[in-house]
DRENNUGU-318551 format. One record per residue: x, y, z of N, C-alpha, C, O in turn; residue in three letters. Coordinates in steps of 0.1 Angstrom, whole numbers, plus 5000, padded with zeros to 4 digits. Example, Ala and Ser with C-alpha at 12.3 -4.5 7.8 and 13.67 -1.06 7.14 Angstrom:
! DRENNUGU-318551
513249435078512349555078513249675078514249675085Ala
512849785071513749895071512950005079513450115080Ser
This chain:
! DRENNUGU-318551
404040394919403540384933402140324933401340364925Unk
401740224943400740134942399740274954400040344963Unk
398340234945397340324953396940324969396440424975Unk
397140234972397340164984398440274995398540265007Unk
399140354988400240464991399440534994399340575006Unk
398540564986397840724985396740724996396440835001Unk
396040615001395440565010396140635026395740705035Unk
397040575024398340615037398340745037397940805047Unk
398540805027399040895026397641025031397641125037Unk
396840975027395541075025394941065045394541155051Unk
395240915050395240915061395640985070394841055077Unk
397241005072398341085071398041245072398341325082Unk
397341285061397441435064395941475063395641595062Unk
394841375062393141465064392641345075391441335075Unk
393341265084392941195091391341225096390341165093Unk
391541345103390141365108388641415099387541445102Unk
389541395085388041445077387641315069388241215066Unk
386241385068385141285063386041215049387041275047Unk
385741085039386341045031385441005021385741015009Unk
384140935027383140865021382440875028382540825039Unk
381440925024379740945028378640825022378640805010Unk
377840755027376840655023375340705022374640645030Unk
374740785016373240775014372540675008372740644996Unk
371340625019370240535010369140605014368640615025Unk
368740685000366840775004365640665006364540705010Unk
365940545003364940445003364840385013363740325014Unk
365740365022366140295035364540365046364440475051Unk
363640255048362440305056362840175067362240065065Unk
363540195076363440115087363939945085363739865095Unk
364639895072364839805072365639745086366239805094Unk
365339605087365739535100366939485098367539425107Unk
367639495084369439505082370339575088371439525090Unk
369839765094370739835097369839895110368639915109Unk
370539915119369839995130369940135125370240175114Unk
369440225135369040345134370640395138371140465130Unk
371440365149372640395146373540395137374340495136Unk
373540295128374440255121373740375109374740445106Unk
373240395106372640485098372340645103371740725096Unk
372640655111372540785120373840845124373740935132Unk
375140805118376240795129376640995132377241055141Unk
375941045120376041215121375241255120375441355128Unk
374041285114372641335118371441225118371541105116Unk
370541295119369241245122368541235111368041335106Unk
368341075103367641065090366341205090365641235099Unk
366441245082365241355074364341295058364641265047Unk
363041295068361941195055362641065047362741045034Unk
363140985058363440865056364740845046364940755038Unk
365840975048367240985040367940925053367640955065Unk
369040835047369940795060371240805057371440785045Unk
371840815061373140895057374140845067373740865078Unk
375840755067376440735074377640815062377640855051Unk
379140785079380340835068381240815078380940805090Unk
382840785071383840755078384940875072384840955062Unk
386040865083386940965080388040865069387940745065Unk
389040955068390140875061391140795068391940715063Unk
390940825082391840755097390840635096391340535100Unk
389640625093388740485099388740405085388640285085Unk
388940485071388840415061390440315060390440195058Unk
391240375063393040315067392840225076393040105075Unk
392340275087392140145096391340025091391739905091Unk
390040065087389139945083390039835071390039715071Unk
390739895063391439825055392439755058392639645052Unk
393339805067394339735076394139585082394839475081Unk
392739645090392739535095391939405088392339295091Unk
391039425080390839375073392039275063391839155060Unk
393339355059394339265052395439165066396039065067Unk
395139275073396339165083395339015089395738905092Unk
393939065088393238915086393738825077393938705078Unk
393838895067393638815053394938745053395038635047Unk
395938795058397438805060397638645073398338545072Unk
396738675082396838575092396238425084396438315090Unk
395438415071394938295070395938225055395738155045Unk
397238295060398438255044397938285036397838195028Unk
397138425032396638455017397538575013397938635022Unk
397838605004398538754997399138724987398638624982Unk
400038774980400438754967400138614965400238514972Unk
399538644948399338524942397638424945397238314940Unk
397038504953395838434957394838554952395238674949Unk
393538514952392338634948391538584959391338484965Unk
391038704959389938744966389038834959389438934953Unk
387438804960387038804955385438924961384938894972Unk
385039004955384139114965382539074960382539084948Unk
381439054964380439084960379639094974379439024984Unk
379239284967378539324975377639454968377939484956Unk
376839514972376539654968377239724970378139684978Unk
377139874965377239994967376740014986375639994991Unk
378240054993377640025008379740115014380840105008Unk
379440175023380540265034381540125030382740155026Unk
381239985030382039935037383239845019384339785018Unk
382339885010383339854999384339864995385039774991Unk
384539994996386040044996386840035004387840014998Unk
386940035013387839985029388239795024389339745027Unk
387339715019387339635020388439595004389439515005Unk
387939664992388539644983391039714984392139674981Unk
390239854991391939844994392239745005393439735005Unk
391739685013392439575022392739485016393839445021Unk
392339415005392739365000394039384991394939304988Unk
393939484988395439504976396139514984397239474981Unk
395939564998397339595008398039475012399139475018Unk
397239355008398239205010398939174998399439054998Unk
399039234988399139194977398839084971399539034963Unk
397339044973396838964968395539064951395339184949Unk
395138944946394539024935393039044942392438984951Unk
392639164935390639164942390039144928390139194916Unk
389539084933388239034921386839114926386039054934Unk
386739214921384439244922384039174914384539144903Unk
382839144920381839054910380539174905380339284911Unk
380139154897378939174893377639154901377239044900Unk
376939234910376039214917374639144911373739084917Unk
374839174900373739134893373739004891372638944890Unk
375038934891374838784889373938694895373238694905Unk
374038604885373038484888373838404897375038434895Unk
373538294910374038204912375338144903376538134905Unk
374438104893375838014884376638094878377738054875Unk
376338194875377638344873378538344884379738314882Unk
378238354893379138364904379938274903381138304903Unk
379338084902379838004903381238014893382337974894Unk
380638094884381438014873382538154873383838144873Unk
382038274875383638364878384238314888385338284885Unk
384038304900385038264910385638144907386838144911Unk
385338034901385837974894387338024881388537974879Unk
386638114874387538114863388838224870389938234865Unk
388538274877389338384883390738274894391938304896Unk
390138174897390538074910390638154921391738184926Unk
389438194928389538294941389838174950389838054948Unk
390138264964390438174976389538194984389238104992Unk
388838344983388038384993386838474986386738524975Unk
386138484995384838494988384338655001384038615012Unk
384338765000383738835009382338895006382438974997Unk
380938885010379838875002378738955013378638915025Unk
378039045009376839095015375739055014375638975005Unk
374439115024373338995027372539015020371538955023Unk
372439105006372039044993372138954990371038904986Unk
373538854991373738764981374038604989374838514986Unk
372938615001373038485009372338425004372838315002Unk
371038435000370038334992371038254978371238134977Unk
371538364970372138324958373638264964373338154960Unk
374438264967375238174974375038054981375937964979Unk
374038024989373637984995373237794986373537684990Unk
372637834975372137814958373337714959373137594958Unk
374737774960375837704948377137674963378337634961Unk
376937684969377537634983378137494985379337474990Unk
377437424983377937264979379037224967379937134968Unk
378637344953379437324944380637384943381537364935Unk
380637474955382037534955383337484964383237424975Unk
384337514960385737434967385637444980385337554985Unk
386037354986386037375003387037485006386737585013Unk
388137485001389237574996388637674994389537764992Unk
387437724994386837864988386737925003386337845011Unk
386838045009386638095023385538175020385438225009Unk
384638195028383438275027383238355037383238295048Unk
383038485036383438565048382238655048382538755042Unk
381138665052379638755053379938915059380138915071Unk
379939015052379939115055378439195056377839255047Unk
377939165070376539245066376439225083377139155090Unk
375039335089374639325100374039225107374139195119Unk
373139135093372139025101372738925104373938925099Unk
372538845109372938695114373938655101373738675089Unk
374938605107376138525100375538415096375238345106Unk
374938345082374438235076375638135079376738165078Unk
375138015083375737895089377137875080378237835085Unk
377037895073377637825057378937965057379737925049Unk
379238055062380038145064380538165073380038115082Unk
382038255076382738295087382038495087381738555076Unk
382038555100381338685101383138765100384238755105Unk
382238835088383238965091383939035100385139055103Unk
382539085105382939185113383839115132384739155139Unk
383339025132384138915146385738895140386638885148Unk
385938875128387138785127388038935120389238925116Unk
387439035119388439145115388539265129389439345129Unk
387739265140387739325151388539315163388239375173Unk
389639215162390439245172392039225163393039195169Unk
391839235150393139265141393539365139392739455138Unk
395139395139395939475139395239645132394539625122Unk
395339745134394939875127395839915119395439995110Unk
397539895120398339965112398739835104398639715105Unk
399439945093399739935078400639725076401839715078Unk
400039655073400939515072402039595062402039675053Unk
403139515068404739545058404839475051405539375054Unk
404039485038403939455025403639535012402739605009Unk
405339495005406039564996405439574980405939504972Unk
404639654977404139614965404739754952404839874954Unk
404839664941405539754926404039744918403139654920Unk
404139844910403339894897403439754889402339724884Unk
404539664887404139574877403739454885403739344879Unk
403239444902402539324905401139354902400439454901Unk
400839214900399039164901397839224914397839194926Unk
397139284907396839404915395139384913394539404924Unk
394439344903392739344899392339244890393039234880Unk
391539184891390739104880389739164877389039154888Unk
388939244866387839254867386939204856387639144848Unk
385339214853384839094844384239194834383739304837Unk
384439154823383839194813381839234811380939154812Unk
381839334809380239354815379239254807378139234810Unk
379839194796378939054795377739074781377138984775Unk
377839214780377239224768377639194754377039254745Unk
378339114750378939044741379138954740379538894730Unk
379038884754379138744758379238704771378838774780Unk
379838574774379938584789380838614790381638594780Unk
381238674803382038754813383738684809383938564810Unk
384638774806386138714804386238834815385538924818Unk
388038764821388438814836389438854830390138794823Unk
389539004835390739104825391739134842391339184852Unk
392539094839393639104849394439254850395039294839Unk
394539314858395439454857396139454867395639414877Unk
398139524866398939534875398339674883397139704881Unk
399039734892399439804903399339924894398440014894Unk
400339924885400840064878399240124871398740234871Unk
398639974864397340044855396340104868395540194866Unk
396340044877395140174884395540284890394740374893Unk
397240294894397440414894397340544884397140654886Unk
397540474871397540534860395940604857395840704851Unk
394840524863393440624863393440714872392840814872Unk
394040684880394040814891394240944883393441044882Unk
395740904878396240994872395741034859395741154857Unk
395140954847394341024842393341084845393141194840Unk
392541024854391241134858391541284865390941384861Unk
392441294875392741414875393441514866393641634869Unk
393841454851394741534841393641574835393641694831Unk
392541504835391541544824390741654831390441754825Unk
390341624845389341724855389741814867389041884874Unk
391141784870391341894877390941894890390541994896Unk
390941744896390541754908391041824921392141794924Unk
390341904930391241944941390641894957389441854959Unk
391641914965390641844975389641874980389041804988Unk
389041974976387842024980386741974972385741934978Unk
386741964961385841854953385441734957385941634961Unk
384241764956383041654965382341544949381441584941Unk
383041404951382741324939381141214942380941134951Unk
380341254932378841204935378641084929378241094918Unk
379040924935379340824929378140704925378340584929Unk
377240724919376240694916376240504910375940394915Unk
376740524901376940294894377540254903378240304912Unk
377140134900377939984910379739994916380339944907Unk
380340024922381540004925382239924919383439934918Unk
381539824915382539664908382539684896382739584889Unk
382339774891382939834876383639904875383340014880Unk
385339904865385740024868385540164861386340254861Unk
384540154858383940304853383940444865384640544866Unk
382640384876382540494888383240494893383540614895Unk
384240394899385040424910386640474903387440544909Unk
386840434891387740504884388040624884389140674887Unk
386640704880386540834876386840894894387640984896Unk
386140824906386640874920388040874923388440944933Unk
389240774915390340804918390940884918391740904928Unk
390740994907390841144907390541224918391041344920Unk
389541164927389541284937390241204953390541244965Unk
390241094946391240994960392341034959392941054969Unk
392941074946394541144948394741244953395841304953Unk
393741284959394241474963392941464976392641564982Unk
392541364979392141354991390841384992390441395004Unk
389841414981388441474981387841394984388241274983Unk
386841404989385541334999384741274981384841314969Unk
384041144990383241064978382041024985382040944994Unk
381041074978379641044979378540924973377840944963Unk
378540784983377940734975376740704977376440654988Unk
375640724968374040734965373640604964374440504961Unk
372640584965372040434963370340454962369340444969Unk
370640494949369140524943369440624932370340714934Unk
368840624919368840724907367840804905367940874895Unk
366440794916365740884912365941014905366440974894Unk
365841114904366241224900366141324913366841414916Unk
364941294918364841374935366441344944367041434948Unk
366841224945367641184948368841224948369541244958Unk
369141244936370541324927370341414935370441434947Unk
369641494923369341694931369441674943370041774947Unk
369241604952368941584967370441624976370841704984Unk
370741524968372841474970373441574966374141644974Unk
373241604955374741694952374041824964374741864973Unk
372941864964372842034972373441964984374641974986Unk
372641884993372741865005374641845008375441925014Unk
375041715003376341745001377341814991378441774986Unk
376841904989377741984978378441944972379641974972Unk
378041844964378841714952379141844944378241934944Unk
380441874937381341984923381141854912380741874900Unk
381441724917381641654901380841534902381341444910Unk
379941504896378941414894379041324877378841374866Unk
379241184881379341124869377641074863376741044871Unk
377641084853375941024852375640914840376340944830Unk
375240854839374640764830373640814823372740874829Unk
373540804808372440874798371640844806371540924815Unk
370640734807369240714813369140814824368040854826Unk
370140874832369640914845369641054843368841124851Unk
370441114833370741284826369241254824368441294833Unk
368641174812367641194804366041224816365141314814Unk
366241134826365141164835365041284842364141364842Unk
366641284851366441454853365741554844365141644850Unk
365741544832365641634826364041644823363341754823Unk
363641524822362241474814361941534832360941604830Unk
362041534841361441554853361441694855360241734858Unk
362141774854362641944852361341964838360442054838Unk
361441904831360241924819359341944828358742044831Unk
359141804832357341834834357241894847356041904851Unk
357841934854357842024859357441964881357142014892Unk
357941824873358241724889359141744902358841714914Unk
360141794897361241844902361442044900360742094892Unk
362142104907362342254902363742234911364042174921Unk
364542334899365942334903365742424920366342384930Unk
364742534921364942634932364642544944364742604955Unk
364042404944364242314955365642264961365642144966Unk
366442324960367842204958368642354960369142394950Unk
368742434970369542584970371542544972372442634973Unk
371642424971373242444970373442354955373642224955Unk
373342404945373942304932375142404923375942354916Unk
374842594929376142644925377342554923377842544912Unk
377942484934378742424930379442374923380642394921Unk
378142254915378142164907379042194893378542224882Unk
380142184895381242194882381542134872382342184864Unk
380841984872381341924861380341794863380141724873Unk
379641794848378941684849378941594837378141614828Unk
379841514837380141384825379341274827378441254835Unk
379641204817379141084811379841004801380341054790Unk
379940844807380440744798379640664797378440684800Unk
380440514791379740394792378940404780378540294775Unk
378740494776377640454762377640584750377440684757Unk
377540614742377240754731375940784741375240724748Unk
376140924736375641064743374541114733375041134722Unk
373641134733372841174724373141394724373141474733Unk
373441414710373641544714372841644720373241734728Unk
371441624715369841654722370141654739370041754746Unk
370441564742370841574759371541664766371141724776Unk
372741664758373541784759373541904759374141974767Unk
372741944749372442074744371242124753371042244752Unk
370542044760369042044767369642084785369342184792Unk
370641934786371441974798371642144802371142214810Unk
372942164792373542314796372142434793372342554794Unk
370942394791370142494791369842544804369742664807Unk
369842404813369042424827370142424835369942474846Unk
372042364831373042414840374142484829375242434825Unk
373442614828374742644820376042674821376742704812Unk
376542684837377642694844378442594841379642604840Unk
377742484841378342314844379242324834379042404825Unk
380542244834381642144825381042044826380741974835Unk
380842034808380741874806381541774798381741774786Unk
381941704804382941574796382141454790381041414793Unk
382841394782382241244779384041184779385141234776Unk
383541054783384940974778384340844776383240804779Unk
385540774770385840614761386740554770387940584772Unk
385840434777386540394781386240224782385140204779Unk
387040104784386039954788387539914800388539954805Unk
386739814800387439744819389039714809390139764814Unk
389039654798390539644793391539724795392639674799Unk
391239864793391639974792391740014813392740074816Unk
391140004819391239994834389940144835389740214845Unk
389240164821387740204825388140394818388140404806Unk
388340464823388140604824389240664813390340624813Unk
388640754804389640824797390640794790391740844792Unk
390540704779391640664770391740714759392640714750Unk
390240784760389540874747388740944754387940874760Unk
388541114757387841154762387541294756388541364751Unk
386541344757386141504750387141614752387941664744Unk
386741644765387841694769387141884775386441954768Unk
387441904785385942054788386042124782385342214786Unk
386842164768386842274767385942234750385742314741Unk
385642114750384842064736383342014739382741914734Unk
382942104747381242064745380742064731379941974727Unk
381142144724380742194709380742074701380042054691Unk
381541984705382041864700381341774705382141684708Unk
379841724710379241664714378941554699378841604687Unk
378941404702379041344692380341284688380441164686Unk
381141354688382541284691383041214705382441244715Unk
384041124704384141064721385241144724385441164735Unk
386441214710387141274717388341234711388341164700Unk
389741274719391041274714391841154725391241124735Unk
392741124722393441044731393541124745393641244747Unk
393341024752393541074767395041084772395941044765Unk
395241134783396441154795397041014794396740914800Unk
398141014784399140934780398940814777399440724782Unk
397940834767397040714760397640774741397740894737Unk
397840624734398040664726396640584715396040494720Unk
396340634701394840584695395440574681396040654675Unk
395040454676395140434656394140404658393540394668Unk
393540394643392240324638392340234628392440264616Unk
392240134632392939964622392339904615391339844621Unk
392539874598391439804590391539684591392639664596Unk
390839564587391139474587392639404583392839294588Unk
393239444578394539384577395339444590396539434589Unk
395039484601395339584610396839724607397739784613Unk
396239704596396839834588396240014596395240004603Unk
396540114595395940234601395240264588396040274578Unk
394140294586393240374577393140494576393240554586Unk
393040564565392740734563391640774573390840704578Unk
391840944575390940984587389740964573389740934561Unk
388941004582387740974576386940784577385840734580Unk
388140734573386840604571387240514583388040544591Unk
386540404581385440374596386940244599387440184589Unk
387340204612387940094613387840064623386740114628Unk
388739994632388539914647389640034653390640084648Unk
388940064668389840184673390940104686390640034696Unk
391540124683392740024690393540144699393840254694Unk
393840104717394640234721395640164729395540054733Unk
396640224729398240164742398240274751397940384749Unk
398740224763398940314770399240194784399140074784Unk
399640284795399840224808398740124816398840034823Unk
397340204810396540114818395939994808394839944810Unk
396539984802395839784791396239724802397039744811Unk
395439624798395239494809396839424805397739474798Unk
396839284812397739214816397339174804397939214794Unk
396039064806395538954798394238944801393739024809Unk
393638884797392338794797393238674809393938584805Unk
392838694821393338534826392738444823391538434820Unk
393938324823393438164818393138184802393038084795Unk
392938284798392238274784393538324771393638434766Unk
394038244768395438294759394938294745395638354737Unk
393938254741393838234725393138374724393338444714Unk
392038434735391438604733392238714737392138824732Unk
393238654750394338744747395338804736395838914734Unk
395338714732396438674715395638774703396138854695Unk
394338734708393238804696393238934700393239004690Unk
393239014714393039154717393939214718393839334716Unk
395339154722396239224724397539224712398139124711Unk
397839334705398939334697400039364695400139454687Unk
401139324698402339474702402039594709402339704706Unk
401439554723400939654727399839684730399339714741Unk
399339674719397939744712396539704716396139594712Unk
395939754721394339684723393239704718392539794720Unk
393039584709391639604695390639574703390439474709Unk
390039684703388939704713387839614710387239564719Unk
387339584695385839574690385039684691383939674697Unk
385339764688384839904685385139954671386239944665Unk
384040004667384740064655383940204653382840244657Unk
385240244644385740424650386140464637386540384629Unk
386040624633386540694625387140814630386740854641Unk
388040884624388940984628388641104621389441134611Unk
387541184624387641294612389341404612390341394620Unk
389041494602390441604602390841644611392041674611Unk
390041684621390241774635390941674640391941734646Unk
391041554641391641464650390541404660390941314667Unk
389041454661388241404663387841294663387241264653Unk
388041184674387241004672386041014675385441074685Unk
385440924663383840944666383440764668384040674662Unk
382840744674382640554678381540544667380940654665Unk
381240464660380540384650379940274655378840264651Unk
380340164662379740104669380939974675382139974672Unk
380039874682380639754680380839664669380139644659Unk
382339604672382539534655381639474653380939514644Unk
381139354661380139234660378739284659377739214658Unk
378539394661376939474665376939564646376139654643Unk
377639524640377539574623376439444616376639324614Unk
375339544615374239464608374939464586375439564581Unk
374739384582374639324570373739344561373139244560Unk
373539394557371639414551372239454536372739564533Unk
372039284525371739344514373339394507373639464497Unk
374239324518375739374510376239514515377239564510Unk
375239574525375739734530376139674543375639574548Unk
376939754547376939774561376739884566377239994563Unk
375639824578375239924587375739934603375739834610Unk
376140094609376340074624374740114629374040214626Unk
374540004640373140064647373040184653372040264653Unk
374740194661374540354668374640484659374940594665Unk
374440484644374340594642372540614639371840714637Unk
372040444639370540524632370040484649368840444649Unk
370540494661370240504677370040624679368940664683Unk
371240714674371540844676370740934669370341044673Unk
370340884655369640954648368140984655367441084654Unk
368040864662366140854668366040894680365040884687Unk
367140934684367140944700367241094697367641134708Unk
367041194690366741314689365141304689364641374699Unk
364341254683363341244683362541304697362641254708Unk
361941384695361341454711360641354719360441374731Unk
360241234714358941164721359841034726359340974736Unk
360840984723361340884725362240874737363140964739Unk
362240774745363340804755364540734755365440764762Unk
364540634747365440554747365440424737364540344736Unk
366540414730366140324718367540214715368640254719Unk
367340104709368240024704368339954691367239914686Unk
369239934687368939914672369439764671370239744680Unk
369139624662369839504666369139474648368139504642Unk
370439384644370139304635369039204634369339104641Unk
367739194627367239044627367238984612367339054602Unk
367238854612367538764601366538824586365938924589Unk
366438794575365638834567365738734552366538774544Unk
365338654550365338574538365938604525366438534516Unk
365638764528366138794513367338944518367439024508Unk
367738974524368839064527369539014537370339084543Unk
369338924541370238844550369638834565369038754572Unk
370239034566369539104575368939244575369339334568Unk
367739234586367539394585368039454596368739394603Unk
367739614598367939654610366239654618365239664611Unk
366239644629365039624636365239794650366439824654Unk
364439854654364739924663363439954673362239994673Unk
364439894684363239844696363239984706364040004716Unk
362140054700361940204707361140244719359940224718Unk
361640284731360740274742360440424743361440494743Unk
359040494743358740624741358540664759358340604769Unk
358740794755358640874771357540834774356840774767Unk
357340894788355940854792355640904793356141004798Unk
353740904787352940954784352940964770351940964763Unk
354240964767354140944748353440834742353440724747Unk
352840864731352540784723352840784710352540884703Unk
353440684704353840664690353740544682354040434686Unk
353340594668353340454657354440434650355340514649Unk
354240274642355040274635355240414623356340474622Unk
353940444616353840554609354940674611355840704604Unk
354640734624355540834630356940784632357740874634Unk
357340684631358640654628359540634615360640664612Unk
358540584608359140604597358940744590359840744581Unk
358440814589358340954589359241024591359641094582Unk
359841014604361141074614362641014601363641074597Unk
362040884599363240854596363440864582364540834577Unk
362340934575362340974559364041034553364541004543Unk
364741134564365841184562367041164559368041224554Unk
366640934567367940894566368140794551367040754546Unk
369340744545369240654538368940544536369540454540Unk
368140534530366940414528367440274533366640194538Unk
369040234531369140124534369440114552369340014559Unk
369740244556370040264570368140264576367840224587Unk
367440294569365840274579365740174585366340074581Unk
364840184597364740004603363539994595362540064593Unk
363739844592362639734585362139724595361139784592Unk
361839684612361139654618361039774633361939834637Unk
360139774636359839904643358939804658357839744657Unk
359639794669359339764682359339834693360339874699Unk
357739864695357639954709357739844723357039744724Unk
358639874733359039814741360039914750360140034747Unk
360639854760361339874769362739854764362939734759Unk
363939934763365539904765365939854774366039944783Unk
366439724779367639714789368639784787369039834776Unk
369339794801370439804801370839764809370039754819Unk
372339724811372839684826373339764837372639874840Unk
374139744843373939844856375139934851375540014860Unk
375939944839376940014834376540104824377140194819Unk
375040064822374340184812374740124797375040194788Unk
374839994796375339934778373739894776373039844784Unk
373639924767371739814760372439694759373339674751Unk
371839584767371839454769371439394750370239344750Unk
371939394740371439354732371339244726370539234717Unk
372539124731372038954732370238944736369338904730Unk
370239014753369038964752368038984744367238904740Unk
367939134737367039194727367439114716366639114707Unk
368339054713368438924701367838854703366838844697Unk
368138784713367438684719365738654721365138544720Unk
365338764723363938814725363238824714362138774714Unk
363638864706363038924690363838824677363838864665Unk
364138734678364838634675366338654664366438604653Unk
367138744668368038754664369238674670370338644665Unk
368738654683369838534686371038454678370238374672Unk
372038434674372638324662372638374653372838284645Unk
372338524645372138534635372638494626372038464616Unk
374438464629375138434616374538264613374238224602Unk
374538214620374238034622373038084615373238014605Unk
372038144613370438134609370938114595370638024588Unk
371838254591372238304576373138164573373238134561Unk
373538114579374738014574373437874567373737784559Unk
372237894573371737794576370437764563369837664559Unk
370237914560369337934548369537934533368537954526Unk
């Protein structure tokens, strides 16, 4: 059953209740949104603005939206393509699209101009729907794009010349359901690879694979309709909005934030009584560092009883966090899962609530997901030692579109070699070791960075750390680790290697950099650029070269 059902369906029998809620605490009067449009149920309080639609206006808004899309000969076989923020009007806009059966492509908000250019390109969108973020950067690459390309501005200010306006050309279109027939095995998503390993490949997924997250997320968490989902990352990844499918199947209200402060959060879940909140390490870690110093206090925030479950993906978990976490909510369930856009994002590998104890592990196969762990010959290896973690299940992608030679390379009978590499201890426990390509060389050993990350990220003074291969004349390579300390902390190299007396000598980093961690808006450490920066860029080309 295509999700686009469940949409109907949720219409259908919670019509008159709320669906999605929009807070921006930062929003001071901008001249993008009137005070109505931001007002539509109370009255902003110290500059919080808060809008929301029911599940009858989110059905409608999508409708009409596709019977547009339907009137200009677009639907099966054509893409359409989303870039916008976190905003009421994403979701309405992303199922209008599937309801023509055409593919939706999100973009990466973060892109550059020629990113854009070059996904909408590799995808072959027809249409382009874009918020007033990204009029300057559009604007940029407008000449280079196909006349064939439609551009449709979704935002309050002025319709930029170079565009058709949303809201005019979807306002006197049909409200009910277009009669269009869609199956689990049509073309249903393109989404892009988050780019930290290279540039952006376009992972294609049917109908069936995003029904299939629905359905994993609620096997794993137990969603009921009363569960209020606190949706914090970018929508155009399927990480956040994945993990919300779970509560779209049973009809629960979805809250989205647009800001990570930590006042913010606390703010959200009390005020709207968020039960399940997804979080990204950086943003656990600040809550917490904020509750430390004593910036924040839980007894400001009187509705977080609720709060029943608070996970984390997208990246290893430091167990320090965890253990720190349940001090200050020790009521809370906490999950971690394994998941990437191939996989259609959420739970292919996940902890699982009843294994907090198990922090450090990612977990066991998920809700009808199956996991080997493959050596180079793509043979299965003994539990214990380290290989590539490969999983099948309903939700693997199609392909890589247009791209058949990395299709060929990721997909095997099935199987999808993630570039991860994983070990299986006796419990049945998978523990991630790192990325394949992110295995530093040093001297004939191999080393994973995320275990000497994990090692340093216990460290009390540090907030956040990355580990990256740089070149070395005489071991090829070292490990380098670019450490960004809390604030107010201070630390030397001294004190790091100290800390790190414990580990094995060839695992210490040779080079010690106090700095800042990227990451991207998915919570991965950006570590091309940290190659790039510290000159590990090309490493193998340097080593080939010396």
């Amino acid at each position: 059953m295509p999700i686009t059902e469940i949409l109907e369906t949720n219409a259908a029998k919670y019509g008159g209740e709320t669906a999605l809620v929009e807070i921006n605490p930062e929003h001071r009067g901008n001249p993008r949104h009137t005070w109505r449009e931001y007002a539509l149920v109370e009255p902003p309080r110290e500059g919080r603005y808060r809008r929301e639609i029911t599940w009858g206006v989110f059905n409608e808004k999508a409708n009409r939206l596709a019977n547009f899309i339907l009137s200009r000969s677009l639907g099966a076989g054509n893409k359409i393509a989303i870039l916008m923020t976190n905003c009421l009007e994403w979701l309405p806009v992303y199922f209008g699209v599937l309801k023509t059966g055409a593919v939706v492509v999100p973009l990466n908000f973060r892109y550059s101009s020629d990113e854009i250019k070059y996904c909408l390109a590799l995808a072959e969108a027809d249409m382009l729907i874009f918020g007033p973020e990204f009029i300057g950067r559009i604007e940029e690459i407008v000449d280079d794009l196909p006349e064939t390309l439609a551009l449709i501005f979704c935002g309050a200010e002025a319709c930029p010349t170079f565009a058709e306006s949303y809201s005019e050309l979807t306002a006197n279109c049909s409200s009910s359901s277009p009669d269009i027939k869609l199956s689990d095995s049509d073309h249903a998503a393109i989404y892009f690879s988050s780019g930290t390993t290279g540039f952006p490949k376009a992972i294609l997924h049917d109908h069936g694979s995003l029904m299939h997250a629905c359905e994993t997320e609620r096997a794993h968490h137990g969603q009921t309709h009363d569960d209020v989902f606190l949706c914090i990352p970018p929508l155009y990844h399927t990480g956040a909005k994945m993990h919300w499918f779970g509560s779209f199947l049973v009809g629960g209200r979805g809250v989205l934030l647009k800001g990570t402060e930590p006042k913010y959060i606390l703010d959200a879940v009390s005020s709207e009584k968020c039960s399940i909140v997804w979080l990204l390490v950086p943003w656990a870690q600040d809550i917490l560092l904020a509750l430390e110093r004593g910036d924040i206090k839980l007894s400001d925030y009187p509705n977080l009883s609720q709060w029943r479950l608070m996970h984390i993906g997208a990246q290893p978990v430091p167990q320090s966090l965890v253990r720190r976490w349940l001090e200050y909510f020790p009521e809370q369930s906490y999950d971690t899962n394994y998941g990437l856009s191939e996989s259609i994002g959420p739970g292919c590998v996940h902890l699982g609530l009843e294994n907090a104890a198990k922090v450090g592990a990612i977990g066991v196969p998920g809700y009808g997901w199956e996991v080997r762990i493959a050596g180079a010959d793509g043979a299965d290896v003994p539990d214990g030692e380290v290989g590539e973690l490969c999983v099948k299940g309903p939700g693997v992608m199609l392909e890589y579109f247009n791209d058949p030679k990395a299709t060929a390379e990721t997909l095997r009978d099935g199987w999808l070699f993630t570039g991860d590499m994983a070990r299986r201890g006796e419990d049945g426990f998978i523990f991630l070791v790192d990325r394949k390509k992110d295995v530093i060389i040093t001297g004939g050993e191999n080393i994973y960075p995320v275990q000497i990350e994990n090692y340093l990220s216990a460290h009390p003074d540090i907030r956040d750390v990355a580990v990256i291969g740089l070149p070395d004349p005489r071991l090829g390579e070292i490990a380098a680790a670019v450490i960004e300390p809390k604030p107010g902390k201070s630390l030397t190299e001294d004190d790091i290697n100290d800390f790190c007396h414990e580990l094995p000598r060839y695992k210490r980093p040779r080079k010690i950099i106090f700095a800042d961690v990227p990451r991207n808006a998915t919570g991965k450490i950006e570590k091309p650029r940290l190659r790039k920066l510290y000159g590990g860029d090309g490493i193998v080309a340097v080593q080939n070269m010396a």
